[in-house]
C-alpha positions as CSV (number, residue, x, y, z in Angstrom):
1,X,-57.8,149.1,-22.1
2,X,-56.5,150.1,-19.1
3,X,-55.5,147.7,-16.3
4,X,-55.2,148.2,-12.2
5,X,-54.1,146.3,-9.6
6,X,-56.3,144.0,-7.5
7,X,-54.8,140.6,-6.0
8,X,-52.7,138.3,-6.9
9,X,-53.4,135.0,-9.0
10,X,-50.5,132.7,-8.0
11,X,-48.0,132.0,-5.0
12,X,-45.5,129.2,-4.6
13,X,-44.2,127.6,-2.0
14,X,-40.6,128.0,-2.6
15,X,-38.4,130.7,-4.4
16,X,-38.5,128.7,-7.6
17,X,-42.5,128.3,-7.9
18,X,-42.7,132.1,-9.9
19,X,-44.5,133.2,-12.7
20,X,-43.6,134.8,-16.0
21,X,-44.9,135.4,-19.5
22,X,-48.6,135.6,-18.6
23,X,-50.8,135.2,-21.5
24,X,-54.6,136.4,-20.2
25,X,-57.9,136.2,-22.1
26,X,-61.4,137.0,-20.9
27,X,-63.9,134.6,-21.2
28,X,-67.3,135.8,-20.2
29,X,-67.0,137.6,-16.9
30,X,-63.7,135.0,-16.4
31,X,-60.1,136.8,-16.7
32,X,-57.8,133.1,-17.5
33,X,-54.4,133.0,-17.5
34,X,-51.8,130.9,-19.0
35,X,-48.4,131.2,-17.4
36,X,-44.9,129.5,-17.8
37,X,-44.2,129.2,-14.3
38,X,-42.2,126.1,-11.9
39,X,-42.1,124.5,-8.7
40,X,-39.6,123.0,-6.1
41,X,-38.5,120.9,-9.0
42,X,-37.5,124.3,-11.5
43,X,-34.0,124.7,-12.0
44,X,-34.2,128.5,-11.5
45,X,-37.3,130.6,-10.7
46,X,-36.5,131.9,-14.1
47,X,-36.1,128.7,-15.6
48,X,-39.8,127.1,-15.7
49,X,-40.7,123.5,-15.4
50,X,-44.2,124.2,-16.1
51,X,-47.3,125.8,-18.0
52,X,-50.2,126.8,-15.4
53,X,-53.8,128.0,-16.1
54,X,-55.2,130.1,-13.1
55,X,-58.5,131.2,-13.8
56,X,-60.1,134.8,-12.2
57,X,-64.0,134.4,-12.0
58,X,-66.0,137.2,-12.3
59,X,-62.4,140.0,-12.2
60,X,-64.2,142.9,-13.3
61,X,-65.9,142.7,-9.5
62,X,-62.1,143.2,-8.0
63,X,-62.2,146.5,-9.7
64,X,-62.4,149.8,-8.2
65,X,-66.0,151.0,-8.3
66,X,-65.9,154.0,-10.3
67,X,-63.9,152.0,-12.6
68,X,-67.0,149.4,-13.1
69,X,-69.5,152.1,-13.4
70,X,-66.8,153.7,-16.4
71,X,-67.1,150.2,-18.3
72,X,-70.8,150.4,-17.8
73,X,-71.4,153.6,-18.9
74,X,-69.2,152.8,-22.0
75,X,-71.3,149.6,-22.4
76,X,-74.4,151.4,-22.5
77,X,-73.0,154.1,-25.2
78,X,-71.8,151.0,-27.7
79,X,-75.6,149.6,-27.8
């Protein structure tokens, strides 16, 4: 699977509010993501205070168009 840039899920309000360690799943036509991330209260931005679920409806849309009509032209081979 190849992946390519198209937004950006998260952004904090101060230097501390990152995100790291992104665990991502597709569910349906969802992309969700669990990340260790923090906020004004995080030691460091390295150092998390907390675990965040963002959740990407319908990401495949975000995609390039010849890059959607690749996966469904590969869809249509696999039935």
């Amino acid at each position: 699977m190849d992946w390519c840039f198209a937004g950006i899920v998260a952004v904090g309000e101060v230097e501390q509010a990152s995100r790291h360690y992104a665990t991502l799943v597709i569910e349906g036509e969802d992309l969700v993501i669990l990340s260790r991330s923090g906020d004004a209260h995080a030691k460091t931005a390295h150092n998390g205070n907390l675990i965040t679920f963002h959740r990407v409806p319908d990401f495949r849309d975000l995609a390039d168009p010849w890059i959607k009509e690749t996966i469904n032209a590969a869809r249509e081979v696999g039935d």
